[in-house]
C-alpha positions in Angstrom: 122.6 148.8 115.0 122.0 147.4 118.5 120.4 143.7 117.4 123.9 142.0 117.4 124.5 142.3 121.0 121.3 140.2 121.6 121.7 137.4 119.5 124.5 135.7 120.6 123.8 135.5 124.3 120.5 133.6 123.7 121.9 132.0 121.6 125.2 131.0 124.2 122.7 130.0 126.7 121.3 127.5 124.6 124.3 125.7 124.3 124.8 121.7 125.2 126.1 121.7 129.0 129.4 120.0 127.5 130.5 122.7 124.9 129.8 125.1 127.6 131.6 123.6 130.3 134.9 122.7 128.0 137.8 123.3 129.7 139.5 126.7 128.8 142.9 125.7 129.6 144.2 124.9 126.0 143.1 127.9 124.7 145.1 131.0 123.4 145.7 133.6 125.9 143.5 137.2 125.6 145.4 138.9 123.9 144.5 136.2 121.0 141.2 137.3 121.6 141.8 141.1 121.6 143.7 140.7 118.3 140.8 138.9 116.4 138.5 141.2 117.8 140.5 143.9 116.1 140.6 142.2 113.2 136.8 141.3 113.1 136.4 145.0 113.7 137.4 145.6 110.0 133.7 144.4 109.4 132.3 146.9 111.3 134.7 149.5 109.3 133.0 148.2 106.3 129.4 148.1 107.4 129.3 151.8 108.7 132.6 153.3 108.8 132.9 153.8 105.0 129.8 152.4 103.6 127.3 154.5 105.3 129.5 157.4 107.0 132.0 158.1 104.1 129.1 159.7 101.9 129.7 162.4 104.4 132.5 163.5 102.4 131.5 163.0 99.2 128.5 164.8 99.4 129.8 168.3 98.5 131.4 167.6 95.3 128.7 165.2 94.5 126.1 167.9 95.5 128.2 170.6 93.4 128.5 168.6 90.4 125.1 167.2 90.2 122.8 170.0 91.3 121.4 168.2 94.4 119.3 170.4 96.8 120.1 169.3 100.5 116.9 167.5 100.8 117.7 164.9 97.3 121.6 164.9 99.1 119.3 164.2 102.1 117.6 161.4 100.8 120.7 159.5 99.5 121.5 158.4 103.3 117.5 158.2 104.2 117.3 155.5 101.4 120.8 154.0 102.8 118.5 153.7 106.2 115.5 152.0 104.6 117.7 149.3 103.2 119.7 149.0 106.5 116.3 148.8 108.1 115.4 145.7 105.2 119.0 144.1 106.2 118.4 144.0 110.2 115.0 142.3 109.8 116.2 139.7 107.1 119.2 139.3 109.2 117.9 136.9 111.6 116.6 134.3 109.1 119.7 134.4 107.3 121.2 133.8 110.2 119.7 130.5 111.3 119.8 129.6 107.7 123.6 129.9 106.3 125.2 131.2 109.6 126.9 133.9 110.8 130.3 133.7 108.4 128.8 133.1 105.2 126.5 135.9 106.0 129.3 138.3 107.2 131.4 137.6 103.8 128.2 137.7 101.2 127.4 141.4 102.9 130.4 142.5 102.8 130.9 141.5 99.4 127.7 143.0 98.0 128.1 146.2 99.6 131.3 146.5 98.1 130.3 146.0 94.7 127.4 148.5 95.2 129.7 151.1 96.3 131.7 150.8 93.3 128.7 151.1 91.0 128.2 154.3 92.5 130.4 156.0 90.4 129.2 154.6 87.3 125.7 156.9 87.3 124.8 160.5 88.0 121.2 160.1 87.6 119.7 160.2 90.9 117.4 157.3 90.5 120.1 154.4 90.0 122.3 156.5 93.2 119.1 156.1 95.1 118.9 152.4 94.7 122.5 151.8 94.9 122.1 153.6 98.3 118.9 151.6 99.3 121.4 147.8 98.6 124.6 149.3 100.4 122.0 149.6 103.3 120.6 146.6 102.8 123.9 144.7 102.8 126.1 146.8 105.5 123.2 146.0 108.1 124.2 142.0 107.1 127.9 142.6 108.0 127.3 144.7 110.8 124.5 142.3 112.7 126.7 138.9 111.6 130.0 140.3 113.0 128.0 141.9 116.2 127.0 137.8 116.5 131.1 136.4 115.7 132.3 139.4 118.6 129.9 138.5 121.2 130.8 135.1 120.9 134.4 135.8 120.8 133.4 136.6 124.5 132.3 133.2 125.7 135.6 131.9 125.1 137.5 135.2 126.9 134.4 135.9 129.3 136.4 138.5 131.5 137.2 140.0 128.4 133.9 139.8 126.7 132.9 143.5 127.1 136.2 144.7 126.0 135.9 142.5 122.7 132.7 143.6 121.9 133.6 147.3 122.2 136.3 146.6 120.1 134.4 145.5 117.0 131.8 148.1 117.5 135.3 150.6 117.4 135.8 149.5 114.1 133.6 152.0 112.7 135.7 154.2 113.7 138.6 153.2 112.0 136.6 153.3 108.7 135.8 156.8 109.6 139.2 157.6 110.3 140.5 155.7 106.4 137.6 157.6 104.5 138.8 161.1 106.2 142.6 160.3 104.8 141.6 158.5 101.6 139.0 160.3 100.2 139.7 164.3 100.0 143.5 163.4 98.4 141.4 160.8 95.4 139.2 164.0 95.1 141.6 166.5 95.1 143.9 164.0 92.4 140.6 163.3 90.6 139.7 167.1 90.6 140.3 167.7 87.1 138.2 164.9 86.1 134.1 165.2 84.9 132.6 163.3 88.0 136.2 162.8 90.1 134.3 162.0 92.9 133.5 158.7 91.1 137.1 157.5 91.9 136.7 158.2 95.5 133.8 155.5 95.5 136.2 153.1 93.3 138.7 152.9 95.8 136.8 152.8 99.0 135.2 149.5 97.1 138.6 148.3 96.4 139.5 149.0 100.1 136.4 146.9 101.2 137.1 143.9 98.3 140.4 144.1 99.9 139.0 144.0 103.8 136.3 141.5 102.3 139.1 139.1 101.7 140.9 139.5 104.8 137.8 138.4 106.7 138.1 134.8 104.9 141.1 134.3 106.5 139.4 135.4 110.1 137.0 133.1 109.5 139.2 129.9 109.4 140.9 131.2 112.5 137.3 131.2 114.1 136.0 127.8 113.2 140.0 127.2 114.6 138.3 127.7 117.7 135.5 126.0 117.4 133.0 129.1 117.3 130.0 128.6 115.7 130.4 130.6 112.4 128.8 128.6 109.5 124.7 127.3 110.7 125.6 123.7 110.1 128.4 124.0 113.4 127.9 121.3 115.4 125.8 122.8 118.3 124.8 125.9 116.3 121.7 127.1 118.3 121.4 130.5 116.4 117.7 129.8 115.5 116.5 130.2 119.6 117.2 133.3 119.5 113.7 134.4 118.9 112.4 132.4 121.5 109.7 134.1 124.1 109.3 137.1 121.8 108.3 140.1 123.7 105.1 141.3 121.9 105.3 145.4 121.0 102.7 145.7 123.4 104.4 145.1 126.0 108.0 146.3 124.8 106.0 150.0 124.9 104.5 149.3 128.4 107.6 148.8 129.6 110.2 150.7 127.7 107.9 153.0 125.9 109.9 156.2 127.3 113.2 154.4 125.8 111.8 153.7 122.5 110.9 157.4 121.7 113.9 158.2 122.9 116.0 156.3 120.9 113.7 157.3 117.7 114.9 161.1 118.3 118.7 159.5 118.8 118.3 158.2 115.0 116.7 161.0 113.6 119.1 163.4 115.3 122.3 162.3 114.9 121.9 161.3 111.3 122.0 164.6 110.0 125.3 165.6 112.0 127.0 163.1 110.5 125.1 163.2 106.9 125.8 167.1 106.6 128.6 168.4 109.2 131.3 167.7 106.4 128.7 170.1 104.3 128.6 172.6 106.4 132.7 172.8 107.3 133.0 173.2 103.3 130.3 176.1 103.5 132.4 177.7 106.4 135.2 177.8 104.0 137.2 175.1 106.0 140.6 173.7 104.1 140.7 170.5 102.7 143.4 169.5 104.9 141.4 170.8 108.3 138.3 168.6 107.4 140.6 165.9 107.0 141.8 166.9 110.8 138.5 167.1 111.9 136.5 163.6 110.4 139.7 161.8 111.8 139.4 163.0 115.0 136.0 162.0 115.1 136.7 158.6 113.5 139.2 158.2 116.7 136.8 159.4 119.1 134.5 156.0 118.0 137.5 154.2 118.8 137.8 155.5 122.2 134.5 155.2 122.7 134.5 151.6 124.1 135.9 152.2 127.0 135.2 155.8 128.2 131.2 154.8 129.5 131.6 151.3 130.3 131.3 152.2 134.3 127.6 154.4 133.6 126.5 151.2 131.1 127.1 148.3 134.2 126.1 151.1 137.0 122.6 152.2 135.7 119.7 150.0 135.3 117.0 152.7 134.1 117.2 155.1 131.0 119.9 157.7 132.8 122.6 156.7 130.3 120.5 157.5 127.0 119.3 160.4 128.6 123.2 162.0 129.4 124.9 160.7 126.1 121.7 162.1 124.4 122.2 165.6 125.9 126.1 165.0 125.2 125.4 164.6 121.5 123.1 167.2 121.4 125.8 170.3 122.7 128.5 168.8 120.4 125.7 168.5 117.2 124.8 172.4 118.0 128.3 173.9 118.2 129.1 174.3 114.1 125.1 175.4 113.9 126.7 178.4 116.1 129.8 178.9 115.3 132.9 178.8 112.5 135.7 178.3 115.6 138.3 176.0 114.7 138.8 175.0 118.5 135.3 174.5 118.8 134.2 172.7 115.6 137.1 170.1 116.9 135.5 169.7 120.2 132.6 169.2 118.5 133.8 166.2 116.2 135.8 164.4 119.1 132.5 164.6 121.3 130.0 163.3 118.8 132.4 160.1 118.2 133.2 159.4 121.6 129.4 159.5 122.2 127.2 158.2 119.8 128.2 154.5 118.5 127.6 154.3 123.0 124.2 155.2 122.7 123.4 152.1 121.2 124.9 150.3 123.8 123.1 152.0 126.4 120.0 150.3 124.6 122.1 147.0 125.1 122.5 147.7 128.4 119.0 148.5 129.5 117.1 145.8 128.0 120.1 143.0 129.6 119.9 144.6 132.8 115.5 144.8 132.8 114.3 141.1 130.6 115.6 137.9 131.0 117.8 136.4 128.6 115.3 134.7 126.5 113.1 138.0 125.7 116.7 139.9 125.0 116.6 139.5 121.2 112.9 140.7 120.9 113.7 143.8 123.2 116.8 144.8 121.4 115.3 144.0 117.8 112.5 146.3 119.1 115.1 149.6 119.5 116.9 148.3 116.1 113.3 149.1 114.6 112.8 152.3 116.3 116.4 153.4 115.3 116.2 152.6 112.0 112.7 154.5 111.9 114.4 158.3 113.8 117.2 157.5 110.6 115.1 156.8 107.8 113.4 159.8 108.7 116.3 162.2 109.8 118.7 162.9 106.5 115.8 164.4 104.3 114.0 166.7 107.0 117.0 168.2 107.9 118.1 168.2 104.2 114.7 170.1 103.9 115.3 172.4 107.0 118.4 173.1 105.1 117.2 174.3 101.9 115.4 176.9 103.5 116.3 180.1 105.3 119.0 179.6 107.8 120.7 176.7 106.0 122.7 173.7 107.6 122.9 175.4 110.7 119.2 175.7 111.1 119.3 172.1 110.1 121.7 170.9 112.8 119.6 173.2 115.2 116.8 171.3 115.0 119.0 168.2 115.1 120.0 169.6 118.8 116.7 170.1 119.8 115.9 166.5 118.6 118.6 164.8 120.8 117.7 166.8 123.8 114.3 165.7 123.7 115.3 162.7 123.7 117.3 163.1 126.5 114.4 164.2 128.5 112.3 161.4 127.5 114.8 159.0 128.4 114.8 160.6 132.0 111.8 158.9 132.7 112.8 155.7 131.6 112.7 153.4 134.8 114.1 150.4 135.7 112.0 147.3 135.7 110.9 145.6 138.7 112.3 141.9 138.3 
């Protein structure tokens, strides 16, 4: 989820002196900027927001309807994770080879049509794979419009920050559109052998219909002469894997980080793959969970601005370590308790936390390597992520099925994020 942030600034500093020195005068002013960053942030609701995070919801009747144990429920996201895991590593040759737009629009395209052929099967097999190509294609759109926002910045650098966190906020808006779509489709579709199908049906339509949207955003881009198709005069997105930083030396330096961040993705996955579980379980109304996954889907939103101050202060691992901890109290509350109060806290917490522990990753590797080992150091936490994620769903899915249930499940997710948080205490900063 962090690789993104990397690419374009190697890739800005390669630039030819004249595009970099063109005179800004003549352009829009920022709030231009702000408003195609919040319309490029509909890519991020696409890559995440619904096609990875809105299974949440759709788990339970899915679960109830097709006999899933927790673990096979489980493995549905862990297969999502493999293919995101596929999608991040074949991003960057895509990248140099059609460019950032084409690759933005083919992702978000695909994943669509995947998650519409979800609810044309019950058998788990075909589910798996259809999980395993969402992945695959989300982790295109998500790295590609990661590239389009960063660059966004070089044309409103004292914005740059802002626009970035306001793409990554679009998650959250497609967690906040899956909370109010989906329970009314299943509660309409209720009636209906496999109604959850319908759910899936229109959250593709939704993306088809986001999908095209992004054509349009695209023209406005290449309006401004942003590099968005590979053939762009002065496209440079192939040096960004110059000076790679050999794994070797990425754990000699940042080897506390890296474990770390592997308990981050194997932790918070199974909040976010089973909380909406659990809720039902507790015997929470349709219309509370509804309260609750928006609140969280807001919370993402908010996000962006809410750490920027600990992300620029610290140069070590202090911010993983705190939002770690963070997201571990607000993953244990519902393992402890039914409260209504509390189980919101809960929800707002864990979305105004954890889309910023990937940019504390961001943040460390800019602050400790130059710019030219910046892509290999952040591709290096993508991989480490992606590992913690693949891995998380099913154990806790397994936890679950045993005595204790989700709460035991969520437990141990705790635990997992707080030992991360102690690892990345000893994370230091690099001597430059």
């Amino acid at each position: 989820m962090a690789e993104p942030s990397a690419l374009p600034l190697a890739s800005r500093s390669t630039r030819p002196a004249a595009q970099a020195s063109a005179p800004r005068a003549t352009l829009p002013p920022w709030w231009h900027g702000v408003l195609l960053a919040l319309w490029l942030s509909l890519a991020a609701a696409v890559a995440l927001g619904i096609t990875r995070f809105a299974y949440g919801l759709l788990l339970p009747p899915m679960r109830a309807d097709l006999g899933w144990t927790y673990a096979l429920a489980g493995a549905m996201n862990t297969f999502n994770a493999i293919g995101y895991l596929i999608g991040a590593l074949s991003a960057p040759w895509l990248l140099r080879r059609y460019g950032a737009g084409p690759l933005l629009l083919a992702g978000a395209l695909l994943a669509s049509v995947f998650m519409a052929s979800s609810g044309f099967f019950s058998a788990s097999a075909p589910l798996l794979a259809q999980r395993l190509a969402a992945g695959v294609f989300s982790a295109w759109v998500f790295v590609a419009g990661g590239l389009l926002a960063a660059r966004l910045g070089t044309v409103w650098p004292a914005q740059s920050g802002w626009l970035l966190g306001l793409y990554y906020g679009g998650v959250g808006w497609g967690i906040v559109l899956s909370a109010l779509a989906v329970p009314p489709t299943l509660a309409w579709a209720a009636s209906v052998a496999h109604g959850w199908a319908w759910a899936w049906w229109l959250l593709a339509l939704v993306c088809l219909l986001t999908t095209a949207s992004l054509w349009w955003l695209l023209r406005a881009l290449r309006g401004l002469g942003l590099e968005v198709d590979a053939t762009a005069p002065g496209s440079a997105t192939g040096a960004v894997h110059g000076h790679a930083l050999g794994w070797g030396a990425m754990v000699q330096n940042f080897g506390w980080a890296l474990a770390a961040y592997t308990l981050f993705g194997l932790g918070y996955i199974g909040y976010m793959t089973f909380v909406i579980a659990l809720l039902h379980e507790q015997g929470h109304t349709s219309g509370a969970i509804t309260l609750f996954y928006t609140l969280l889907g807001l919370g993402v939103v908010a996000s962006a601005r809410l750490w920027a101050g600990w992300l620029d202060r610290f140069r070590g691992g202090q911010v993983l370590a705190r939002l770690n901890a963070l997201l571990g109290l607000a993953t244990l509350v519902p393992a402890l308790t039914a409260a209504w109060p509390a189980l919101l806290a809960s929800g707002l917490l864990f979305g105004a936390v954890f889309l910023s522990v990937v940019a504390s990753t961001t943040a460390l590797v800019r602050h400790n390597l130059p710019a030219a080992q910046w892509a290999s150091g952040i591709s290096a936490f993508t991989i480490v992520f992606a590992a913690g994620q693949i891995v998380g769903p099913t154990a806790v899915g397994w936890i679950a099925d045993g005595p204790g249930g989700l709460e035991r499940g969520l437990f141990y997710s705790a635990l997992a994020l707080w030992l991360g948080s102690a690892l990345a205490w000893r994370q230091r900063a690099l001597v430059r």
